[in-house]
C-alpha positions in Angstrom: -12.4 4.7 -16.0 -13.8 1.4 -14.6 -12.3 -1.8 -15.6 -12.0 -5.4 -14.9 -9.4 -7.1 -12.7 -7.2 -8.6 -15.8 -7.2 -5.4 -17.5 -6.5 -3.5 -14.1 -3.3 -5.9 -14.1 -2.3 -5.0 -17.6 -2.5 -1.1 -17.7 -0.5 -1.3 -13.9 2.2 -3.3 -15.2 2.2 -0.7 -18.5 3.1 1.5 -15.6 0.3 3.7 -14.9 -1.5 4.3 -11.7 -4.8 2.2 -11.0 -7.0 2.0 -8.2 -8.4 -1.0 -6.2 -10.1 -1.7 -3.0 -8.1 -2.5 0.5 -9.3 -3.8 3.7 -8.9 0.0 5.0 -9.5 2.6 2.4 -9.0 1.9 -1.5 -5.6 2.7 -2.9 -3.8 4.0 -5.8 -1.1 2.2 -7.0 1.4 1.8 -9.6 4.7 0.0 -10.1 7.4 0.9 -7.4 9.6 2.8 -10.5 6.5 4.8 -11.2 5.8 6.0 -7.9 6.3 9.6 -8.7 3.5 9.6 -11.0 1.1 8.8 -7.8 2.6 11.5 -6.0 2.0 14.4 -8.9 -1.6 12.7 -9.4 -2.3 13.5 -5.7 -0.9 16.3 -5.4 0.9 15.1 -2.2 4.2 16.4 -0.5 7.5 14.4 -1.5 7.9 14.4 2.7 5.1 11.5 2.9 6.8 8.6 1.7 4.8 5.8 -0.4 3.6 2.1 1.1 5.0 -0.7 -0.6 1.7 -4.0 -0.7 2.5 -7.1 -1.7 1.0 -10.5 -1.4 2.9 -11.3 1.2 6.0 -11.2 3.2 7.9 -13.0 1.0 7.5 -11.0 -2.1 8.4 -8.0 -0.2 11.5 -9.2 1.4 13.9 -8.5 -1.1 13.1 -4.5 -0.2 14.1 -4.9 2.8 17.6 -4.9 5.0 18.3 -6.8 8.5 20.2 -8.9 10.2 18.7 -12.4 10.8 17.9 -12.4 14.1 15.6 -9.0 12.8 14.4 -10.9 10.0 12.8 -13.5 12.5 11.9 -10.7 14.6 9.4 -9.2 11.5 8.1 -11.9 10.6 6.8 -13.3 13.8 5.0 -9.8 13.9 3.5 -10.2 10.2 2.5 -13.8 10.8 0.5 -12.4 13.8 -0.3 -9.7 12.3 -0.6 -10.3 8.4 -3.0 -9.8 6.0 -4.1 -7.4 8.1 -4.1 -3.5 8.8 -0.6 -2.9 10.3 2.2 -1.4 8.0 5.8 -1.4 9.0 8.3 0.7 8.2 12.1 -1.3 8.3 15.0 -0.4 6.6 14.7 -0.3 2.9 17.6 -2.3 0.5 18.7 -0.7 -2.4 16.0 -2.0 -4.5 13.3 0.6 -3.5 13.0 3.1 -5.8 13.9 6.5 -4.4 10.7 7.6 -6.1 9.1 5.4 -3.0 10.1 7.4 -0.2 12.6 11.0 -1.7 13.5 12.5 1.5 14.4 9.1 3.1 16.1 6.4 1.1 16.7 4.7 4.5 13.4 3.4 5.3 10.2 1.9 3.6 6.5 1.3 4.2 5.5 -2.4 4.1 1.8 -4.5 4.3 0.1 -7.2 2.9 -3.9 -6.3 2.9 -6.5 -8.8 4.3 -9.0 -8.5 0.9 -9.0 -11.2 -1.3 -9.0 -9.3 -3.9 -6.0 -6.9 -3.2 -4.1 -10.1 -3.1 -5.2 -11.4 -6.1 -4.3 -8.4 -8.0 -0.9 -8.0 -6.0 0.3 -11.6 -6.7 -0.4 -10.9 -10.7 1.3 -7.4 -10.4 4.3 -8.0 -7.7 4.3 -5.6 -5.0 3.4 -2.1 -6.0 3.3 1.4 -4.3 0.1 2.7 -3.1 -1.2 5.6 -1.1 -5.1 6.2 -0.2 -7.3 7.4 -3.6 -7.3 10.6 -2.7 -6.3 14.3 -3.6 -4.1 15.1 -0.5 -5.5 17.0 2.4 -9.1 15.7 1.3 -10.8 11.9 2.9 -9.8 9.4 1.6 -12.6 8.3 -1.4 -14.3 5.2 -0.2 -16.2 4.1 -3.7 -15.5 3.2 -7.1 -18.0 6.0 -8.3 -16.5 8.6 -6.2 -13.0 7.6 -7.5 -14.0 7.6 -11.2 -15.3 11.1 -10.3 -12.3 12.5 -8.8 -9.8 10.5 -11.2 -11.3 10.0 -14.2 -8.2 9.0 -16.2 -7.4 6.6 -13.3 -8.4 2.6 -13.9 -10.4 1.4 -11.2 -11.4 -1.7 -10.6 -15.2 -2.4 -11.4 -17.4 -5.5 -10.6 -18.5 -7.3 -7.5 -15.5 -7.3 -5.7 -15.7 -3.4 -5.5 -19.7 -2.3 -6.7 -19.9 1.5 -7.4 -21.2 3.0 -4.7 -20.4 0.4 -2.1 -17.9 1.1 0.7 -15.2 -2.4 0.7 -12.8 -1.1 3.1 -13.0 -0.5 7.1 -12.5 3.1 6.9 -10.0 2.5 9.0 -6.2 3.8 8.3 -3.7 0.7 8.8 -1.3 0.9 12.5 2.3 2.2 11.5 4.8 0.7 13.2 8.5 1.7 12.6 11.3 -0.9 13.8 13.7 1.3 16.2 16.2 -1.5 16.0 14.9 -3.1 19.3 11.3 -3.2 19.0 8.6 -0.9 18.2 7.6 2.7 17.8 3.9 2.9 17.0 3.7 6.1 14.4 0.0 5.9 13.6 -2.7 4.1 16.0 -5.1 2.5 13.4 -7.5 -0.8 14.2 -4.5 -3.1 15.1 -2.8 -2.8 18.8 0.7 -3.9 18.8 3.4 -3.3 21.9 5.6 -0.6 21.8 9.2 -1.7 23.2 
C-alpha cells in the first residue's frame, strides 16, 4: 500500500516493515527489534545478515564497538565516504538485535544513504534495518508500482520523492567493506572504490 512520508514514519515505528527509496536500490525496513519480520517477508536465509541505515554516523555509533584510535579510523572513511554507497561492517555492541545479523552477533552492517529523502525518513525513525525490496534470489524491485505488486501489505512510500514507475536509485548495490582490525577487506565491489589494506 502506498502512503505518504509521515504516515510511512508512523506504521515503521508501530513496528512493521515499510519500503522507501535509497540512492542504490529501494529498501525494506523496519525497526532493528523487528528485523526478523523482514527476513520471513523475504523469504531470505538467516546466513545474510541485515544492514543497519541511519542518518548518520552519529546515530549509529552507539551499535558499534572499537577502540578510539578505530573510532577515528571509521569515521575518517564515512566522512569521505558518507552519504554515500559504501556499507561497513565493524564490530557490533550489544545493542544490535540478534534478529540483525543470527549467525553472527559479532559484526554489523552500517550506511548512511546519499537521498534526501532516506534521511529524512531515517532521522524521524532512528536507524532501522533494511535489506533490498525484494523476494530473495529475484532483482532487486526498482519502483514503487513494482513493490506495491510484489508486497502489497508492505507501506511504501508514494509521492514525488519516489513516483510509481520511476526508477530513484543507481541500480547500483552499495561497496561492503568489513574492518579486519587493521584496515580493509572489500566484500562486495559496488560504485564506491576504497583501498584494501
Amino acid at each position: 500500500m502506498k502512503v505518504s512520508q509521515e504516515k510511512l514514519i508512523e506504521v515503521v515505528k508501530t513496528g512493521e516493515v515499510v519500503s522507501f527509496p535509497t540512492d542504490t536500490v529501494p529498501a525494506l525496513a523496519a525497526r532493528p527489534d523487528r528485523a526478523a519480520a523482514i527476513f520471513t517477508l523475504k523469504g531470505r536465509s538467516l546466513k545474510k545478515p541485515l544492514i543497519l541505515l541511519g542518518a548518520d554516523f552519529a546515530d549509529l555509533q552507539s551499535y558499534i564497538q572499537g577502540s578510539a584510535t578505530e573510532i577515528v579510523a571509521w569515521r575518517q572513511i564515512t566522512e569521505k565516504y558518507w552519504p554515500g554507497a559504501l556499507t561497513l561492517i565493524l564490530p557490533a555492541s550489544s545493542e544490535v538485535p540478534e534478529d540483525m545479523n543470527p549467525r553472527d552477533r559479532s559484526t554489523i552492517g552500517i550506511r548512511v544513504p546519499a537521498l534526501r529523502v532516506a534521511r529524512e525518513i531515517l532521522r524521524q525513525t532512528g536507524p532501522l534495518a533494511t535489506t533490498s525490496a525484494n523476494r530473495s534470489g529475484e532483482s532487486p524491485l526498482e519502483t514503487a508500482n513494482a513493490i506495491e505488486d510484489v508486497f502489497p501489505q508492505v507501506a511504501t512510500l508514494e509521492g514525488n520523492d519516489f513516483p510509481n514507475n520511476v526508477t530513484v536509485g543507481s541500480g547500483l548495490p552499495s561497496t561492503v567493506a568489513k574492518w579486519t582490525g587493521k584496515g580493509w577487506e572489500i566484500l562486495r565491489h559496488g560504485s564506491i572504490a576504497i583501498e584494501e589494506k
